[in-house]
N, C-alpha and C positions, 0 to 999 in steps of 0.2 A: 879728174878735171871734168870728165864728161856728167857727172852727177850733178856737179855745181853750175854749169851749160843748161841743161834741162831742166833746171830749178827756174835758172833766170829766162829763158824761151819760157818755160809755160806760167811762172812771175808776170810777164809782159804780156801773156795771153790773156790774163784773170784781168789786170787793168783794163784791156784792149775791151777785153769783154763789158766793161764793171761801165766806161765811157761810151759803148754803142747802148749799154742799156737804159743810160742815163737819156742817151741823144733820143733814143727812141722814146722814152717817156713825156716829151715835147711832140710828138708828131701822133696827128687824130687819126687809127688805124683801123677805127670801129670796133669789133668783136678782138681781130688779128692780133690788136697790142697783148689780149692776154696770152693766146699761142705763143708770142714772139718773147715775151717775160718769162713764160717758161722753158723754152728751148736754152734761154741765154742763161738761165738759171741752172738746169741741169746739165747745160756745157760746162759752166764755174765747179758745177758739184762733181763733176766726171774728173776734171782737172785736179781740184783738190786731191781727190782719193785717189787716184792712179798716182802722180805724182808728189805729191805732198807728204801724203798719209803712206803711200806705199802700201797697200790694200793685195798689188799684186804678190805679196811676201808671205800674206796672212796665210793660216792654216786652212784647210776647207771647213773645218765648225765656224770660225769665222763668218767667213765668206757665207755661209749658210745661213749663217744670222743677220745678216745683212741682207742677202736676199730677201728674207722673209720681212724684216724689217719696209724693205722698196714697196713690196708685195703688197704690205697691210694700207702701207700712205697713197700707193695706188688707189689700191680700192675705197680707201676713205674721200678721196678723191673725187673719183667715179661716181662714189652714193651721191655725194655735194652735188655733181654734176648734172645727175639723174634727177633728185632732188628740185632745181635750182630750173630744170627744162620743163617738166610736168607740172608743174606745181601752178595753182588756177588758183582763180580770185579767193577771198576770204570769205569765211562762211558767212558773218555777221559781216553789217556795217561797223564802221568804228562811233564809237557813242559821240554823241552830239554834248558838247560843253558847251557852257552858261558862264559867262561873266558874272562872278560873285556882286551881291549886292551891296552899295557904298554903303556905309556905316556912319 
């Protein structure tokens, strides 16, 4: 009974979750909303796999690949991020268009 308990506890956490993310996507947080969409996102994905997936059961190859997996999205991440921070005006203007001639 207690499996089916912790199903429905962390069930009701993923909604709880899924309704603050929602609430929050109505409210202007500046930069923070994107922090706060990921926290609540990797809370969901914590939840999923501990409890859902049961991840804690898997073998350590597993596990291993899954690490690395976290590891690579990280750092894809990261470049985005790195990427998205430095990143300065554009070389060229952008070309000038011309309204086509009536015919």
């Amino acid at each position: 009974m207690t499996g089916v308990r912790t199903k429905l506890v962390s069930g009701t956490a993923l909604i709880a979750l899924a309704i603050a993310s929602f609430a929050f996507s109505y409210l202007h947080l500046g930069r923070g909303s994107i922090g706060i969409a990921f926290l609540i996102a990797g809370l969901k994905t914590l939840l999923v796999g501990v409890f859902f997936m049961e991840i804690g059961r898997e073998r350590a190859s597993f596990k291993l690949a899954l690490l690395a997996g976290v590891l690579l999205v990280a750092a894809l991440l990261g470049f985005v991020a790195s990427d998205v921070r430095l990143r300065g005006a554009p070389p060229l203007p952008p070309p000038v268009t011309q309204a086509a001639p009536a015919v």
